[in-house]
C-alpha positions as CSV (number, residue, x, y, z in Angstrom):
1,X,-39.4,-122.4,-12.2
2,X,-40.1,-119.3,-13.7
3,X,-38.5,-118.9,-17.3
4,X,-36.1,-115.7,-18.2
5,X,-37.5,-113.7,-21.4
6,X,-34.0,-113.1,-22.9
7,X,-35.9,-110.8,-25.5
8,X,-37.2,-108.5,-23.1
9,X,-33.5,-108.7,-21.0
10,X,-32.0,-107.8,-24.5
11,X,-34.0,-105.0,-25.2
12,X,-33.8,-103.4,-21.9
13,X,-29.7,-103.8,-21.6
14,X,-29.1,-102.0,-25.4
15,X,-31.7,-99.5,-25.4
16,X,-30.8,-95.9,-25.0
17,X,-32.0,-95.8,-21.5
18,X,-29.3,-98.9,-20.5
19,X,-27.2,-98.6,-17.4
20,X,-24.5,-101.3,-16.5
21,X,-27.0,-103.1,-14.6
22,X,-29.2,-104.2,-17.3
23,X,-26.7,-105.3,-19.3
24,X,-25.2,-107.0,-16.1
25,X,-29.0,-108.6,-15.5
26,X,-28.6,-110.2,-19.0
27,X,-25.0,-112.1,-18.9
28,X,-25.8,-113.4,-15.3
29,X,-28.9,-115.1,-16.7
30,X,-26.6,-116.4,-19.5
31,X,-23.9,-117.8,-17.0
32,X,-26.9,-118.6,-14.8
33,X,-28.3,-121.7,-17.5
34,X,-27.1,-125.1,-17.1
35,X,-25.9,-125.0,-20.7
36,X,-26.1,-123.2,-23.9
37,X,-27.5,-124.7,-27.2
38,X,-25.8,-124.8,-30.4
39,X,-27.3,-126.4,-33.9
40,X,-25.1,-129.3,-34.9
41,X,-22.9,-129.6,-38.2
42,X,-20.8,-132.9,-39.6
43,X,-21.6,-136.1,-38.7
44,X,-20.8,-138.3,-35.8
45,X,-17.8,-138.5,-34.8
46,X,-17.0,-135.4,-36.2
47,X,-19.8,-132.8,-34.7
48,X,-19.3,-129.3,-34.4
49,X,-21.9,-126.1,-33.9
50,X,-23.3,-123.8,-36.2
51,X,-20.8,-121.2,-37.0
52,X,-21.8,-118.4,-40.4
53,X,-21.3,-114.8,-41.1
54,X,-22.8,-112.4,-38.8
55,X,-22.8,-109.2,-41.1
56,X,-25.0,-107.6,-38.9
57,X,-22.5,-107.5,-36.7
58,X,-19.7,-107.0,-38.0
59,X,-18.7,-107.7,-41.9
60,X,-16.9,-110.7,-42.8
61,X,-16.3,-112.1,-39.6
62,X,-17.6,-115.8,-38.3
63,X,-19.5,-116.0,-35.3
64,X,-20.6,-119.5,-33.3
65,X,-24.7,-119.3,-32.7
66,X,-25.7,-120.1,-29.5
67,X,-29.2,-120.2,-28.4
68,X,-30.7,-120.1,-24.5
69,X,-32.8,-123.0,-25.1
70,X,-33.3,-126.0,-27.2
71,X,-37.2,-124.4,-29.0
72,X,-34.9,-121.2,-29.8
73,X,-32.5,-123.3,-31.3
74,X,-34.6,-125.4,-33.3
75,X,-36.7,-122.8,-34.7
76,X,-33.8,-121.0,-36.1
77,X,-32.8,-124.2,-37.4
78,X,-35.9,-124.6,-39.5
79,X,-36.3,-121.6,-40.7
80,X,-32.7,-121.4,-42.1
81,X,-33.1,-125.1,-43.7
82,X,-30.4,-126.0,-41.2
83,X,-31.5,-129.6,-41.5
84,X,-29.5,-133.0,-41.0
85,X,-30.2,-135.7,-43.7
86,X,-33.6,-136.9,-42.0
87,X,-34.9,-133.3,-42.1
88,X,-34.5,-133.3,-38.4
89,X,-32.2,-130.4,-36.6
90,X,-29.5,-131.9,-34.4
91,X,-28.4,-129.7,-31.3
92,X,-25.3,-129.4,-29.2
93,X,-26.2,-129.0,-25.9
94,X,-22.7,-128.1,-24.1
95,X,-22.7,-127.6,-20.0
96,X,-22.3,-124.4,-18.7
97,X,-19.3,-125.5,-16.9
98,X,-15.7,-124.3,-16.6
99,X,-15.0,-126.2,-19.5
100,X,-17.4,-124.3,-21.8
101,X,-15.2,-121.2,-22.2
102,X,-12.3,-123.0,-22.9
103,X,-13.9,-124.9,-25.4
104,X,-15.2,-121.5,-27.1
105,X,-12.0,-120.3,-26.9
106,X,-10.4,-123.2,-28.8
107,X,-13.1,-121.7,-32.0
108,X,-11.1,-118.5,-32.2
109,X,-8.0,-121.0,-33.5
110,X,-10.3,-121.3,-36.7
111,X,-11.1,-117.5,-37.2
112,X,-14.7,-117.2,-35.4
113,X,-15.1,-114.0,-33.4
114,X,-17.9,-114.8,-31.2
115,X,-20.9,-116.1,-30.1
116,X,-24.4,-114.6,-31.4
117,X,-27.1,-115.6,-29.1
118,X,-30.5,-116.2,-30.0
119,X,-30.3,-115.1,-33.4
120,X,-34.0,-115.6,-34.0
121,X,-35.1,-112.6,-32.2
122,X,-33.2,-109.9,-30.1
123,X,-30.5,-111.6,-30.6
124,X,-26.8,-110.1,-28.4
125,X,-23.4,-111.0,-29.1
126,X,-20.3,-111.4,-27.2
127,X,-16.6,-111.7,-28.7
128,X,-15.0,-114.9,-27.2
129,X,-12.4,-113.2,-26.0
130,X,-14.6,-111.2,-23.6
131,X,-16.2,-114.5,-21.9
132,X,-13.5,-114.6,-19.3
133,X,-13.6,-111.1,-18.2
134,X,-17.6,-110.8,-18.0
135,X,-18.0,-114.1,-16.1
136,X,-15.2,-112.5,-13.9
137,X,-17.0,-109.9,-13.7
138,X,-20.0,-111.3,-12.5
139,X,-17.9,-113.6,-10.1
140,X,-17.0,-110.9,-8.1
141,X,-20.1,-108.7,-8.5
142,X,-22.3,-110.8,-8.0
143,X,-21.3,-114.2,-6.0
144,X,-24.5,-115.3,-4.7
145,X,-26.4,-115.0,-7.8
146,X,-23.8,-117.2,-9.9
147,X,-23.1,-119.6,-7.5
148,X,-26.6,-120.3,-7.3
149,X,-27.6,-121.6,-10.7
């Protein structure tokens, strides 16, 4: 199976040259991945992901980082010393199910905005409030292409 470049995706669907379509090309390889990554924080029983500032998006708001694969993930975790007590990084990997919206949604209850993808390169951003309405979307535009993930 051939493996999506979400960098190059990225690129294409915000550059200047973008029409609907790219950015379109982007979210249905997000909804198309069996689940989403996130870097893990607390300790069993209490785990939750990753969630910091994102002031390059928007000042003083709290975004949940999501990553499109477990290497993208641990990477950033390294870099940003996001270590658990054995200098190891601990990842969430949550399905990309019905249940994963929901469970996004239930985030916004403690202030976080979003979710900033792959924030170790060309990184894109989504408020949570616009999952619904782009996997919608998606649901209608394209029916074949989601349902076949």
């Amino acid at each position: 199976m051939e493996r999506v470049d979400f960098d190059q995706l990225c690129k294409r669907a915000y550059s200047s040259e973008s029409m609907l379509k790219d950015k379109d090309n982007l979210w249905l390889e997000v909804f198309k991945l069996s689940e989403w990554y996130f870097i893990a924080r607390g300790a069993l029983p209490e785990v939750y992901p990753y969630i910091a500032e994102a002031n390059i998006i928007e000042p003083n708001s709290h975004w949940v980082y999501a990553f499109t694969d477990s290497n993208r993930a641990t990477f950033y975790a390294k870099k940003n010393n996001l270590y658990m007590d054995d200098k190891t990084s601990q990842l969430i990997s949550v399905p990309n199910d019905d249940k994963l919206i929901p469970w996004l949604e239930n985030l916004q209850e403690e202030g976080v905005k979003g979710v900033f993808f792959n924030a170790d390169g060309h990184g894109f951003f989504v408020p949570i409030k616009q999952l619904r309405l782009i996997r919608e979307h998606l649901n209608q535009s394209y029916p074949a292409e989601i349902q076949n993930k």
